[in-house]
MOPAC internal coordinates of N, CA, C and O (Angstrom, degrees):
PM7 1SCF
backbone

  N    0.0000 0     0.00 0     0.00 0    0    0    0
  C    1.4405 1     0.00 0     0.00 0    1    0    0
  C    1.5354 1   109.25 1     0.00 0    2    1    0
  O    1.2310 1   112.28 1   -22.86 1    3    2    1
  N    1.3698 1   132.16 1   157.14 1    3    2    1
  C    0.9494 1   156.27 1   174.93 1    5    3    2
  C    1.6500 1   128.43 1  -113.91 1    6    5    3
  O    1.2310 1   127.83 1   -40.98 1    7    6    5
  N    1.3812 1   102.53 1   139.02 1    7    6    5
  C    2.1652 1   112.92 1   171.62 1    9    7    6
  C    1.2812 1    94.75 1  -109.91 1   10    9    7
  O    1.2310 1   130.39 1   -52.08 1   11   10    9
  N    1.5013 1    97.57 1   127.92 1   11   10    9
  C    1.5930 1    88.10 1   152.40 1   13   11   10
  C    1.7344 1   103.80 1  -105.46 1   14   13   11
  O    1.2310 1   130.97 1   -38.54 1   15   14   13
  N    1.4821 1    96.44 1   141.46 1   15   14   13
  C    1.2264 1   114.36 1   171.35 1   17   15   14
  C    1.7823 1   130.53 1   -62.08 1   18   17   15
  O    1.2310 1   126.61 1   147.19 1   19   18   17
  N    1.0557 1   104.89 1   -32.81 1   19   18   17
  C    1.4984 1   128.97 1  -164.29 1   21   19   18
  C    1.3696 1   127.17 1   120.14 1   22   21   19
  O    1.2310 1   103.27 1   -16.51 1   23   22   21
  N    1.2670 1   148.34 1   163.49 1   23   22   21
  C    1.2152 1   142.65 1  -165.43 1   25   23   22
  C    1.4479 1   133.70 1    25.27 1   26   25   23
  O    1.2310 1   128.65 1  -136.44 1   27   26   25
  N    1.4649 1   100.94 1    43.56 1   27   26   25
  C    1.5660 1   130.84 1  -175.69 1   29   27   26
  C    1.6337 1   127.71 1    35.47 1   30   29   27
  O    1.2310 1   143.01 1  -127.63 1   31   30   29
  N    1.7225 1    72.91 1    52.37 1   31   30   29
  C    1.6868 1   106.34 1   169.05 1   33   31   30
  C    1.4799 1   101.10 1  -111.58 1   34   33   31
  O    1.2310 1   125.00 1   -53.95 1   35   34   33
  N    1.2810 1   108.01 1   126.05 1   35   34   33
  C    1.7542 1   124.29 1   170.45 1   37   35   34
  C    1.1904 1   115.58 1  -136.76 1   38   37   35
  O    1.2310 1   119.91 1   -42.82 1   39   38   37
  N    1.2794 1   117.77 1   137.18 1   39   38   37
  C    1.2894 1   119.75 1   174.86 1   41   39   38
  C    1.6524 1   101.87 1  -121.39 1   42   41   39
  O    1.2310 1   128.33 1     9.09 1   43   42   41
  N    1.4317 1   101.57 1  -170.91 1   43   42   41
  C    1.7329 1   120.57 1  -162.83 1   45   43   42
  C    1.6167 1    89.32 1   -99.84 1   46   45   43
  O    1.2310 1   126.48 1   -50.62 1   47   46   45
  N    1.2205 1   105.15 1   129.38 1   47   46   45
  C    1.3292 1   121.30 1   162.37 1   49   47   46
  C    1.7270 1   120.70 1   -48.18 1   50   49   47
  O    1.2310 1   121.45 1   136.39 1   51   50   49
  N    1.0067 1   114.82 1   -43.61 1   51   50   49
  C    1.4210 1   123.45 1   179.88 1   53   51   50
  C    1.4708 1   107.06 1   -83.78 1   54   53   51
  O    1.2310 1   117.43 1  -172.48 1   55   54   53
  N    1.1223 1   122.49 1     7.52 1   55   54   53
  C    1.6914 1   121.81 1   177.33 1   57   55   54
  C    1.7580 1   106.47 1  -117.50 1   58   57   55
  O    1.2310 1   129.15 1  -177.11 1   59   58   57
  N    1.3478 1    99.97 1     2.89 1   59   58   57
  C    1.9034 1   102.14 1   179.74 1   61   59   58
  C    1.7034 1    98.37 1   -79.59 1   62   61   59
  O    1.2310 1   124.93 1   -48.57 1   63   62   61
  N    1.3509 1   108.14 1   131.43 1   63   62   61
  C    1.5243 1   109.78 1   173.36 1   65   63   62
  C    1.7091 1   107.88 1   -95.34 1   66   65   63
  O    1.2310 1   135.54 1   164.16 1   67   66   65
  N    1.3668 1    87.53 1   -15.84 1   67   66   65
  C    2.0456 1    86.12 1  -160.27 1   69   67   66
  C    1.8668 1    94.32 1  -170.14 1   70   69   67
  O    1.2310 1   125.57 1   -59.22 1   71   70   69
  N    1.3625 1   106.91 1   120.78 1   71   70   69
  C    1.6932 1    88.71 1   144.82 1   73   71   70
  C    2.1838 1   117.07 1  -107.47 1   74   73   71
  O    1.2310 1   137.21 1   -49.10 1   75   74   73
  N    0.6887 1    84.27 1   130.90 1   75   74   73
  C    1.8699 1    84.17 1   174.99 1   77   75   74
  C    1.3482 1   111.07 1  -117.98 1   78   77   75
  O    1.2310 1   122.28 1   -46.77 1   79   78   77
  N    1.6322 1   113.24 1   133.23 1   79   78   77
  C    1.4363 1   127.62 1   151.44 1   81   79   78
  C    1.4019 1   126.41 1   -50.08 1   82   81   79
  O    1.2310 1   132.84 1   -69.47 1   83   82   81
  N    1.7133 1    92.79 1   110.53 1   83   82   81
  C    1.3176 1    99.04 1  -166.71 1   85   83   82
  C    1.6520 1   123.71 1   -55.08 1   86   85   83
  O    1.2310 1   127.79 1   153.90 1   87   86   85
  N    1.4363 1   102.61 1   -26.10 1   87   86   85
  C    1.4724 1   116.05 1  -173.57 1   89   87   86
  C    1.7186 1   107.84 1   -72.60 1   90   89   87
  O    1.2310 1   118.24 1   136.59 1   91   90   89
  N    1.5528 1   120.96 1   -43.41 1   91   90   89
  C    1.1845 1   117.89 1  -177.31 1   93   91   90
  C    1.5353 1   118.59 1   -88.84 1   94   93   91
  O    1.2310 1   114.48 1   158.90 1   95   94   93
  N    1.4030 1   128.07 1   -21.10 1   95   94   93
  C    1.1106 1   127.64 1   150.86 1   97   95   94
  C    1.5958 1   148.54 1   -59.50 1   98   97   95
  O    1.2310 1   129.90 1   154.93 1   99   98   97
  N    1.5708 1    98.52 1   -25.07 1   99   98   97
  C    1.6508 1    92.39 1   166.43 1  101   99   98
  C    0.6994 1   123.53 1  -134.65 1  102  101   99
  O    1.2310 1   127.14 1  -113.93 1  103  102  101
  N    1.7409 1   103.87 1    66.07 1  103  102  101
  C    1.6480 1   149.83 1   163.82 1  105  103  102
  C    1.6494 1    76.96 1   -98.57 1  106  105  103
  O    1.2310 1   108.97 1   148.75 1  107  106  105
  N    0.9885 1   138.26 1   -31.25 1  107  106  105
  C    1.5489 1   114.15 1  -162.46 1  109  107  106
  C    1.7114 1   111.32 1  -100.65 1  110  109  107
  O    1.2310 1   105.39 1   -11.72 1  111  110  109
  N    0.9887 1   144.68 1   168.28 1  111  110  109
  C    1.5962 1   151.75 1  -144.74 1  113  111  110
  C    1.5009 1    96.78 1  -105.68 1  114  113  111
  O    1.2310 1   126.39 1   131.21 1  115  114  113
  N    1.4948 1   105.31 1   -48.79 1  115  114  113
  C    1.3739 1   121.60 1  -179.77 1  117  115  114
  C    0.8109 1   125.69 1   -26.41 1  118  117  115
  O    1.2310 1   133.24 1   114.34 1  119  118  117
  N    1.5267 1    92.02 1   -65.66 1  119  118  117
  C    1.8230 1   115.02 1  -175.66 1  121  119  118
  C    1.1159 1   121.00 1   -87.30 1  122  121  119
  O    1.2310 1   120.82 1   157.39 1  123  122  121
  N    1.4770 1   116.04 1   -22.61 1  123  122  121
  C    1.6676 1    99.98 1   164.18 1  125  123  122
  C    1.4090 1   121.86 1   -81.36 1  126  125  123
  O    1.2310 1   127.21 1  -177.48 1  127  126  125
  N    1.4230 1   103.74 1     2.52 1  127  126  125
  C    1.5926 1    99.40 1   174.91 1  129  127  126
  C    1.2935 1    95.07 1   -78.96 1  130  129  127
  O    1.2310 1   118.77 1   109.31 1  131  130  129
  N    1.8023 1   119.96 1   -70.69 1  131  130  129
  C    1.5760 1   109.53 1   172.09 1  133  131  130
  C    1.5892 1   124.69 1    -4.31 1  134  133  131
  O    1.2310 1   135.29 1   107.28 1  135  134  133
  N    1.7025 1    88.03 1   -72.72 1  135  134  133
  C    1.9072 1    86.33 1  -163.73 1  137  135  134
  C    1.8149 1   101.37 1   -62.24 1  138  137  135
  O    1.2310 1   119.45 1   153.57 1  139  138  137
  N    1.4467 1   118.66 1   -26.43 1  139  138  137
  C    1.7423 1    92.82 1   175.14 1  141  139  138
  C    0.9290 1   105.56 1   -88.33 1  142  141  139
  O    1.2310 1    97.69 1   142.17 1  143  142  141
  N    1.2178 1   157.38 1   -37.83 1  143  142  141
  C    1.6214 1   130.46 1   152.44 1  145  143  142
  C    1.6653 1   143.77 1   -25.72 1  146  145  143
  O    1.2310 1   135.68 1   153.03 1  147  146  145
  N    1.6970 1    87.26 1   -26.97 1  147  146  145
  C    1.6399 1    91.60 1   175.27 1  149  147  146
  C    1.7667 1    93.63 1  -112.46 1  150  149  147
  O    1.2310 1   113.35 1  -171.21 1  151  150  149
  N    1.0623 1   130.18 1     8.79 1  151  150  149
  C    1.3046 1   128.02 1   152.80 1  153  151  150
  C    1.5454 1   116.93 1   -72.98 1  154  153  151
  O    1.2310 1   125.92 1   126.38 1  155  154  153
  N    1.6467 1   106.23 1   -53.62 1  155  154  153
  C    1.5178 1    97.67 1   166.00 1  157  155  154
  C    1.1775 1   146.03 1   -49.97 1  158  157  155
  O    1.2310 1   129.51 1   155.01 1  159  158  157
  N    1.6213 1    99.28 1   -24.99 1  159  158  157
  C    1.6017 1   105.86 1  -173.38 1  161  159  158
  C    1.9261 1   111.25 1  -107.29 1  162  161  159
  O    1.2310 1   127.18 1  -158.30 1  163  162  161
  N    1.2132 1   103.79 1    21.70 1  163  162  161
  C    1.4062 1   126.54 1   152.29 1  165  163  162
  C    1.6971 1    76.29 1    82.10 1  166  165  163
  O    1.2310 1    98.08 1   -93.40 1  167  166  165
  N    1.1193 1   156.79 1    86.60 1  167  166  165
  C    1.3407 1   166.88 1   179.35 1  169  167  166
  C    1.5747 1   119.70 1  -131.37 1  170  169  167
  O    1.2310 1   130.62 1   140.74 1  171  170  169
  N    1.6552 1    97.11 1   -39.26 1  171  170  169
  C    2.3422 1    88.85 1  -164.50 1  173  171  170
  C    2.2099 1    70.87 1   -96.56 1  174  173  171
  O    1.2310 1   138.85 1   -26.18 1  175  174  173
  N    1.6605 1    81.06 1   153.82 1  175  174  173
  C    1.3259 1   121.88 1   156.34 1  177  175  174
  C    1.6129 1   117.15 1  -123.35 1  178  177  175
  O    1.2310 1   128.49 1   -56.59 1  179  178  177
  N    1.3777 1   101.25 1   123.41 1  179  178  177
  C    1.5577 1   117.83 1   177.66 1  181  179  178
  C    1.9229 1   102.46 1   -67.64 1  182  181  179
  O    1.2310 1   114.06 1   -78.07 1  183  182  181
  N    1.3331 1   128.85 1   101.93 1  183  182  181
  C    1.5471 1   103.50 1   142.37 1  185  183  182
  C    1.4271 1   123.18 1  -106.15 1  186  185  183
  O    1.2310 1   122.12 1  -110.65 1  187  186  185
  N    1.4746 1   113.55 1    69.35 1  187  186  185
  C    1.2129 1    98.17 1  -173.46 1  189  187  186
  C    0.9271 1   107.39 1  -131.32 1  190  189  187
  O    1.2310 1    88.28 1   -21.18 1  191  190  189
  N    1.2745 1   168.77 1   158.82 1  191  190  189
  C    1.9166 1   169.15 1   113.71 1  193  191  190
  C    1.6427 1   112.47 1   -51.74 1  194  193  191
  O    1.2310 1   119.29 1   144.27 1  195  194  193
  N    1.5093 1   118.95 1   -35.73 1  195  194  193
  C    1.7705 1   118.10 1  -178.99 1  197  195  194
  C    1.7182 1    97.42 1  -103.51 1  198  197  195
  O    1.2310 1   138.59 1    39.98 1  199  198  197
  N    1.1549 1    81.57 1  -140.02 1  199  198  197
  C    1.8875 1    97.59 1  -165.86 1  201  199  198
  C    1.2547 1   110.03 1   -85.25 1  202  201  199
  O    1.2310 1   112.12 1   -77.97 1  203  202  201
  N    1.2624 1   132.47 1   102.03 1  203  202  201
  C    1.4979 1   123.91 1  -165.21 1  205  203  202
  C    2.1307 1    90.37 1   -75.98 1  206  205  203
  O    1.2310 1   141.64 1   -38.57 1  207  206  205
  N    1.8435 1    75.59 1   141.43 1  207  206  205
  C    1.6208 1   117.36 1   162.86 1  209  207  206
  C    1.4783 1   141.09 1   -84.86 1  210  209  207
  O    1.2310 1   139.15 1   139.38 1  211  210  209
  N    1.3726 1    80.48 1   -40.62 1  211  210  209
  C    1.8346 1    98.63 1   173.75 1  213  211  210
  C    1.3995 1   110.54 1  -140.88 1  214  213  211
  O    1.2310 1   135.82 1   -19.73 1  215  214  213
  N    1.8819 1    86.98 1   160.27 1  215  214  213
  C    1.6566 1    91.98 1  -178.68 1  217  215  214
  C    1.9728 1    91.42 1  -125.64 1  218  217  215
  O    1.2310 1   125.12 1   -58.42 1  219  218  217
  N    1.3765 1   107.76 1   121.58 1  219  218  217
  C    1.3900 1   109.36 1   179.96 1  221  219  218
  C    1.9875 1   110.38 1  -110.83 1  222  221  219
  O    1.2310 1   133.33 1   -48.12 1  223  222  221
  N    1.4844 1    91.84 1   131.88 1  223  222  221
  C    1.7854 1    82.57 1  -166.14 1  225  223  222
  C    1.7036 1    93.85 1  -128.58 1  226  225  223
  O    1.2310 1   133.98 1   -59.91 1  227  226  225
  N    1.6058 1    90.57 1   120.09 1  227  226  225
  C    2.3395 1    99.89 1  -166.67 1  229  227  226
  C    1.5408 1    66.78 1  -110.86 1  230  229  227
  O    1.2310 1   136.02 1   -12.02 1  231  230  229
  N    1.4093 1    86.59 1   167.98 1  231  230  229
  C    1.6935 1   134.71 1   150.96 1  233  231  230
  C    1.7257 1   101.71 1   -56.09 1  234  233  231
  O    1.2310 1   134.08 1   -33.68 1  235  234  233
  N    1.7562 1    90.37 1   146.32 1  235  234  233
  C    1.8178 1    93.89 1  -178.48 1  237  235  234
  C    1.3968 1    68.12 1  -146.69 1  238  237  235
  O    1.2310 1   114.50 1   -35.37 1  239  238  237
  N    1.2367 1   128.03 1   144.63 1  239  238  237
  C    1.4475 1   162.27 1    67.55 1  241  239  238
  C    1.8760 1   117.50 1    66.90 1  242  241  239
  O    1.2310 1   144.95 1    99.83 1  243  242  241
  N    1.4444 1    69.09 1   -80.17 1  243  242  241
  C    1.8243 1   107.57 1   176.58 1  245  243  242
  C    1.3991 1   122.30 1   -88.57 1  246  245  243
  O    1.2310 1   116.24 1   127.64 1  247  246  245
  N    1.2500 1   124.75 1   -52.36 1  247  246  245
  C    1.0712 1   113.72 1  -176.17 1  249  247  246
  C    1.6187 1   111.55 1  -107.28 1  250  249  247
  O    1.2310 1   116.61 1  -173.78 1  251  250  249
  N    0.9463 1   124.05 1     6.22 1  251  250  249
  C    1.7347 1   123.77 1  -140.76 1  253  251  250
  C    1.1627 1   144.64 1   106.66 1  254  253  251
  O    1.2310 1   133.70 1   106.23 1  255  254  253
  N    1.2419 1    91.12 1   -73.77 1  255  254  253
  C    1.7919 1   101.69 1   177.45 1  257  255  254
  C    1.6210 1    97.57 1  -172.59 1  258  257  255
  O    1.2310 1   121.91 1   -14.96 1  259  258  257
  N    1.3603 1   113.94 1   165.04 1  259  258  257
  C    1.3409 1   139.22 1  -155.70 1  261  259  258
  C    1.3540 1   103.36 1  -139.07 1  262  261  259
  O    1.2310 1   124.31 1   -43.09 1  263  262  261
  N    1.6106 1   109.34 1   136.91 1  263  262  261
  C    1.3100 1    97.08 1  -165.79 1  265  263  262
  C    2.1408 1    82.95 1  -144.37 1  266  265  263
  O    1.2310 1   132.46 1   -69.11 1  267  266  265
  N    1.4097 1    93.54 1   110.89 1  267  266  265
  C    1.5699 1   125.87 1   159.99 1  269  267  266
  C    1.7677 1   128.09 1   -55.77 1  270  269  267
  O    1.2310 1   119.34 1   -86.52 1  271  270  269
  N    1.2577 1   118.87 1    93.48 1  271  270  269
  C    1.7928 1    92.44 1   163.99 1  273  271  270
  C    1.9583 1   100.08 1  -105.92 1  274  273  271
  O    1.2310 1   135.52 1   -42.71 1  275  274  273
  N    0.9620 1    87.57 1   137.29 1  275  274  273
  C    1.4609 1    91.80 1  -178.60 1  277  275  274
  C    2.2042 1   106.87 1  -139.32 1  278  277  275
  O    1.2310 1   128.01 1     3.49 1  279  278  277
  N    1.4591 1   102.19 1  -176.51 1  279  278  277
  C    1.6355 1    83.08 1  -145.67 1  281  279  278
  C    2.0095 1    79.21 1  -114.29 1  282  281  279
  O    1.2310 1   118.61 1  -167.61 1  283  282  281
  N    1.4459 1   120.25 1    12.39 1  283  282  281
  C    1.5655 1   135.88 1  -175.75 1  285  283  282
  C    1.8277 1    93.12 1   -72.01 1  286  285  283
  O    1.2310 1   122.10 1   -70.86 1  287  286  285
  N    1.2210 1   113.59 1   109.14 1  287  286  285
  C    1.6662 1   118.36 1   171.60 1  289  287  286
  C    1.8392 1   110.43 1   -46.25 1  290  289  287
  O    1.2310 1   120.72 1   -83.40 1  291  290  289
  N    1.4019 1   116.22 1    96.60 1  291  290  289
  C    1.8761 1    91.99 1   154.08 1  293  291  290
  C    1.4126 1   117.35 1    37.13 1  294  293  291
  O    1.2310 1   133.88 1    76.44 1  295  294  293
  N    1.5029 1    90.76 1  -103.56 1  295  294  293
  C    1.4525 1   111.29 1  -171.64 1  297  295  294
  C    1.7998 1   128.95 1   -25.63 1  298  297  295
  O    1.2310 1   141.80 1   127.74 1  299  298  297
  N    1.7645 1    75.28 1   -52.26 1  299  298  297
  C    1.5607 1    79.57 1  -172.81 1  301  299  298
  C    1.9065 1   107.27 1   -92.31 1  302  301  299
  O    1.2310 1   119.66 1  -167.48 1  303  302  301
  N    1.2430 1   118.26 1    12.52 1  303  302  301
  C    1.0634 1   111.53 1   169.00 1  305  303  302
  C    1.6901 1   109.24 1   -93.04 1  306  305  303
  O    1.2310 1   121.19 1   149.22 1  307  306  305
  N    0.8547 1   115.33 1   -30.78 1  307  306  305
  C    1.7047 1   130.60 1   154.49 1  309  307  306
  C    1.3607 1   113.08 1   -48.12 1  310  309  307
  O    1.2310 1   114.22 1   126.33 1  311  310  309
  N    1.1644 1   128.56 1   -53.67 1  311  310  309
  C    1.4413 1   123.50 1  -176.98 1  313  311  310
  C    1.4778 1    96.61 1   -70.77 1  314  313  311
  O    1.2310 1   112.44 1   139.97 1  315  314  313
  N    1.3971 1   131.87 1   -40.03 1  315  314  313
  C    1.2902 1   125.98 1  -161.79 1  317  315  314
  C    1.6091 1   109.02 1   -69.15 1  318  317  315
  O    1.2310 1   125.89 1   160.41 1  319  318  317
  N    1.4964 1   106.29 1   -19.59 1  319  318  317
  C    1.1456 1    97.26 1   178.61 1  321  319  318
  C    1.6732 1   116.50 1  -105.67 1  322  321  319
  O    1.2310 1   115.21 1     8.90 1  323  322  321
  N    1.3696 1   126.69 1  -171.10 1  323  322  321
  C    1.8723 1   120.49 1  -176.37 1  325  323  322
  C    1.5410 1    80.79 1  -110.48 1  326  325  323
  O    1.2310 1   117.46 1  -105.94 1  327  326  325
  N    1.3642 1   122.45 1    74.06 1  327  326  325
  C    1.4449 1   101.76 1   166.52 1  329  327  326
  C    1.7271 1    99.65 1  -118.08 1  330  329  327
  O    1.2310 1   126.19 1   -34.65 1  331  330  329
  N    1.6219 1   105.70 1   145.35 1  331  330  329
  C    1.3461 1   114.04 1   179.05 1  333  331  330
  C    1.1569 1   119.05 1  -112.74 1  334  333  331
  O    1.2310 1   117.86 1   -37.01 1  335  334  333
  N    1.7742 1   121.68 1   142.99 1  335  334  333
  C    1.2574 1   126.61 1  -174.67 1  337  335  334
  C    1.9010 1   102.78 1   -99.32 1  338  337  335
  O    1.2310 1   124.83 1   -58.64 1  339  338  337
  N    1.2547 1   108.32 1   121.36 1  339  338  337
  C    1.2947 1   123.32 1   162.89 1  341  339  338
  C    2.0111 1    82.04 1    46.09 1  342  341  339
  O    1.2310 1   128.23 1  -110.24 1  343  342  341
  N    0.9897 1   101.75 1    69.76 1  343  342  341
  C    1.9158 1   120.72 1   149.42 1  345  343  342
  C    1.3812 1    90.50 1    79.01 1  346  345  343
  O    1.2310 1   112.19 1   133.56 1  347  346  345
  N    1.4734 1   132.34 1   -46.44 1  347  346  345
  C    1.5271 1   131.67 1  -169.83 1  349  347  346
  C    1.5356 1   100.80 1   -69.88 1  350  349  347
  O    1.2310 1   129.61 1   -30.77 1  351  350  349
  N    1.9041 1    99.07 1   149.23 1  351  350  349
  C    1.4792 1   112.62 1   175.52 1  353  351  350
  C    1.6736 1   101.86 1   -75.04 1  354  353  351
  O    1.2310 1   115.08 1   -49.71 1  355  354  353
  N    1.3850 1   126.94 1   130.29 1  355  354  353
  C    0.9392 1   126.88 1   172.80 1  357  355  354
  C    1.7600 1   102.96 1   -63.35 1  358  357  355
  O    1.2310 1   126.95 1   -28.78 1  359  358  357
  N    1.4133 1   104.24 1   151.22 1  359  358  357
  C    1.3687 1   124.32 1   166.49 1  361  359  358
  C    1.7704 1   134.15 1  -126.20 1  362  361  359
  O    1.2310 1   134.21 1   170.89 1  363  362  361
  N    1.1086 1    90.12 1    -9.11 1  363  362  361
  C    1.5490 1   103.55 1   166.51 1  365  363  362
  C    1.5370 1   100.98 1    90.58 1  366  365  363
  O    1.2310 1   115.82 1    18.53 1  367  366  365
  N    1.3157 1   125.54 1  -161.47 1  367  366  365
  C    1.1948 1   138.47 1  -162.87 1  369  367  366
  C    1.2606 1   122.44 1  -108.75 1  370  369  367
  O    1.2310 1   120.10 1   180.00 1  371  370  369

């Protein structure tokens, strides 16, 4: 199965490590070290045109991992996918 990200970028469902809210996550030190670290090493891809929401980071192949900001809310990248929390099909909010 497949997400599309936005701007007809999709990736494989089984290669998502994490999606995170862009707004509540880089409130943290952590993660903005992450995202400039995987900025440096030519890693995040922008698909977004508005205000990106999320930052989604799959498995790559080649380099490691791939790290997404795109402007698709969380939520609905969750619904887009069949992923389940603790055995239940997620349904979103």
């Amino acid at each position: 199965m497949y997400i599309h990200l936005g701007m007809g970028v999709v990736v494989r469902e089984e290669d998502v490590i994490g999606i995170f809210d862009m707004e509540n996550t880089t409130v943290s030190e952590k993660m903005r070290d992450f995202l400039r670290r995987a900025q440096q090493d030519n890693l995040v891809e922008d698909v977004c045109y508005d205000l990106p929401r999320s930052v989604v980071v799959c498995r790559d192949f080649v380099c490691g991992q791939r790290v997404y900001i795109t402007q698709v809310a969380p939520t609905t990248l969750l619904r887009r996918s069949r992923v389940e929390l603790r055995g239940v099909p997620f349904k979103g909010v």
